[in-house]
Phi, psi and omega in degrees: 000327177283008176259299184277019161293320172272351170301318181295338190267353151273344175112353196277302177239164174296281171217167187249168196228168170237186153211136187033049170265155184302320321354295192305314176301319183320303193320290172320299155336257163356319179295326185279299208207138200307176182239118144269350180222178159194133203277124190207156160259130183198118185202110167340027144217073147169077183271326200311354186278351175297318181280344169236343212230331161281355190259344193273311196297307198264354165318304183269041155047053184249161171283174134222130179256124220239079194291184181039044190276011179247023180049047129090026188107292181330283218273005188263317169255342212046213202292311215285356161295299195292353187277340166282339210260163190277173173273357173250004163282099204318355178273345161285077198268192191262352214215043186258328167267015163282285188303355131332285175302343173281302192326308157308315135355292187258004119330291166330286210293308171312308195290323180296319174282353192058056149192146198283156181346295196294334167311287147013250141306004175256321185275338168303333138330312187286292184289029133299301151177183191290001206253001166245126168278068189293148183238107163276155198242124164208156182231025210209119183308288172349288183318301205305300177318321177279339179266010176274320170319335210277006193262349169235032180263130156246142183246142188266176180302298164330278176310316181287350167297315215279325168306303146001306193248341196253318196263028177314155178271343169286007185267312178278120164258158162120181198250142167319155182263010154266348168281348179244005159295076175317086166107031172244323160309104134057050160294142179253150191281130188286172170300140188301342206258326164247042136330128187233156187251106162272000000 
């Protein structure tokens, strides 16, 4: 941090950023030098960044940009993602038919709203506050398009508890695709004292 602090104090980049940093590392960081953003999976299926690492961005007045907010595809294709994908690919998980039926859930819930899953899920995101940025991956306008759509869905108090409640995290099974990574989930940085210089 103390490198890109002088990167920002010549004029070379602007601002600094984290990605899956811990709460405690985001602090440390903030401590040199402000954090304007922080990159975290953040989805109605992957909440664990609720208990720490979003409440430490908005205590310190940091953005969050909320990559995978369509759970990584699932709310955008459903179950019919998996019919494409190689067999070694970790989203062919073992727990796609309990996360189905959730899945069915928050369809019910979109038709009742006039608008699909990923709409959906993206405006539940949106209705986190102004300071989140969800970034969905499309490769295709159509897509793009429909996810912009998701910018005029509104949700009431309610309907967002019922989301809520569908995207408990004791409600989803299977592991984060960073959970199956060592030291890539919401990692903390070691202390600089045990650091060895090679």
């Amino acid at each position: 941090m103390g490198e890109m602090k002088k990167l920002v104090e010549e004029g070379k980049i602007k601002y600094i950023g984290l990605s899956e940093a811990s709460a405690s590392t985001i602090r440390r960081a903030h401590a040199v030098h402000p954090i304007t953003a922080v990159q975290i999976e953040w989805s109605l299926w992957t909440r664990d960044v609720e208990e720490e690492v979003v409440p430490t961005c908005r205590e310190l007045g940091i953005g969050i940009v909320a990559y995978s907010p369509l759970g990584r595809g699932f709310f955008a294709a459903g179950p019919k993602l998996l019919e494409n994908i190689e067999n070694n690919d970790y989203r062919k998980a073992k727990n796609l038919g309990h996360n189905k039926i959730l899945y069915e859930k928050v369809c019910a819930m979109s038709e009742k709203k006039g608008c699909t899953p990923a709409q959906l899920a993206l405006a539940w995101l949106h209705h986190q506050g102004d300071d989140v940025c969800p970034i969905p991956g499309t490769t295709k306008i159509e897509n793009l398009n429909q996810n912009i759509g998701a910018l005029s869905v509104k949700l009431t108090p309610e309907e967002m508890s019922e989301l809520e409640s569908i995207g408990h995290p004791e409600s989803v099974k299977g592991e984060r695709f960073s959970n199956m990574v060592p030291n890539f989930n919401n990692s903390d940085t070691p202390p600089l004292s045990s650091w060895k210089a090679t």
